[in-house]
N, C-alpha and C positions, 0 to 999 in steps of 0.2 A: 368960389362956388358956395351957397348956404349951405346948411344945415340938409334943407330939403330936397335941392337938386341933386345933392352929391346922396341920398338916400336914393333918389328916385335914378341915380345915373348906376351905382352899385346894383339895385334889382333888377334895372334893364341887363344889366353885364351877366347877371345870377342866370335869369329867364336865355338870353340868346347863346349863351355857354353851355348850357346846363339843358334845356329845353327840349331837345332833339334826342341826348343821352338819353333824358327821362322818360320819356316815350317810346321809345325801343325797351328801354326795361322794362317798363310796364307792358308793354306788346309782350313779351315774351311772359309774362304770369300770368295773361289774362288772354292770350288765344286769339284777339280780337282790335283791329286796329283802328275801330271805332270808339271802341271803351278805352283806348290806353291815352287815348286823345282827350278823352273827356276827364279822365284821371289827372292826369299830366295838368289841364287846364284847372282843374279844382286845386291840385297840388299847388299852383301858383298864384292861384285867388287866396289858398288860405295864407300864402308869406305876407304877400299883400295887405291881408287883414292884421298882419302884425303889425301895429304902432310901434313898437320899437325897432331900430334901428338894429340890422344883423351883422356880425362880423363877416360870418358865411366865412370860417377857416377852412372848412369839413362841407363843402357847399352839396356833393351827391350825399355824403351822408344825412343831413340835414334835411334832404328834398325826398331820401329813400324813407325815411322815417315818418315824413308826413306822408306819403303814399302809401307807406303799409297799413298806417292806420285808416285813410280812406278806401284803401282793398277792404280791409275788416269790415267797412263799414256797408259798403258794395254786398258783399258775401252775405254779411248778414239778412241786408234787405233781398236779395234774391232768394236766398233760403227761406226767407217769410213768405214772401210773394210765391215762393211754389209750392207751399205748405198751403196755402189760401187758394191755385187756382186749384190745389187735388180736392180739398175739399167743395168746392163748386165743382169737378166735375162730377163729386161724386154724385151731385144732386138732381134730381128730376127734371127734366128741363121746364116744366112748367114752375119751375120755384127758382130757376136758376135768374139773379139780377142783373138789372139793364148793367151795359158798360160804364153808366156814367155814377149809381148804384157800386160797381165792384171797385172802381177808382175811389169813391170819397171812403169805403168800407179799407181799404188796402191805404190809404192814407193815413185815415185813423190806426191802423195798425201798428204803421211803424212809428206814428208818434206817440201810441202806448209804448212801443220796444223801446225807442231810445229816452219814456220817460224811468219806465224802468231800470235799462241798462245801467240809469243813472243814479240809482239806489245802492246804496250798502249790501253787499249779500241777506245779514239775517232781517235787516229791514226790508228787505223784495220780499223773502223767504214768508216773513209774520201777513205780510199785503196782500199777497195770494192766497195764502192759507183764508184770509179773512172772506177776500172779494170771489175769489173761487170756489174755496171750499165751503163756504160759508161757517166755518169753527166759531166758536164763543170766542175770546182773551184768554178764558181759564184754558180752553181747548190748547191754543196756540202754545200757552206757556209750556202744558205739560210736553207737548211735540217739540218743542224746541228746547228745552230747555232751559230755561230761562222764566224770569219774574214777571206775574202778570204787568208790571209797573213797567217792565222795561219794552214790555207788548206795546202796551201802549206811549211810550214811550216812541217808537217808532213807526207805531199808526199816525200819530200828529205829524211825523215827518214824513212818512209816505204822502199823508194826503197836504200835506203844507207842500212838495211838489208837483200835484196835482193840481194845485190852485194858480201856483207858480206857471204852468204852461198852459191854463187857462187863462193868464192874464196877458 
């Protein structure tokens, strides 16, 4: 048996073992045995996307760990998304946007979150202060503490990721 069949025969073994367990687990964190399905199914798209070949000693542990991090990531987009529809319902319905309007606005959102998420803390921290609060560099330094050099220091790399997921 190659290389690749006996990869591809080990992950069938991982998925039909392990499959059922993982989805009752996640059934029971998330309430909903629609979403533990879909979890469960991301959880085993992302082994997949591994190129390297797994031992899989620890095989629930292995598949609990990538789950909990797609819960986190689950939680998170829900918490945005309900953060986003309070504020449309805050709004007059004459101002309030079409569906197809709230979808690409609620997209873009979370592809701002996870470009964020994906920041350094004091580099999110100088990014916001810049794009939000609109502070100068000198502003930023003195709030953070820290060297206007290093301000900018991490404005090039704020927006060098910004360009990064426009490209």
């Amino acid at each position: 048996m190659g290389d690749s069949a006996a990869s591809a025969q080990s992950l069938h073994t991982l998925y039909s073992d392990h499959h059922g367990w993982l989805r009752c687990w996640l059934r029971r964190k998330l309430d909903c045995a629609d979403s533990a399905a879909d979890v469960a199914q991301d959880t085993f798209v992302r082994v997949l996307q591994k190129r390297e070949r797994e031992d899989w000693r620890e095989p629930r542990a292995y598949l609990t760990t990538i789950a909990r991090g797609l819960l986190i990531n689950l939680r998170q987009r829900q918490a945005l998304e309900r953060a986003y529809l309070d504020v449309l319902a805050a709004l007059p319905e004459q101002h309030s946007p079409s569906p197809e309007s709230r979808l690409l606005v609620l997209e873009a959102l979370l592809q701002i979150d996870r470009l964020l998420r994906g920041l350094p803390s004091p580099v999110r921290s100088a990014f916001l202060l810049s794009q939000l609060e609109g502070l100068s560099y000198a502003q930023i330094a003195a709030q953070l503490s820290i060297s206007t050099r290093t301000v900018k220091r991490h404005m090039v790399l704020a927006f060098g990721q910004c360009l990064s997921v426009l490209e």
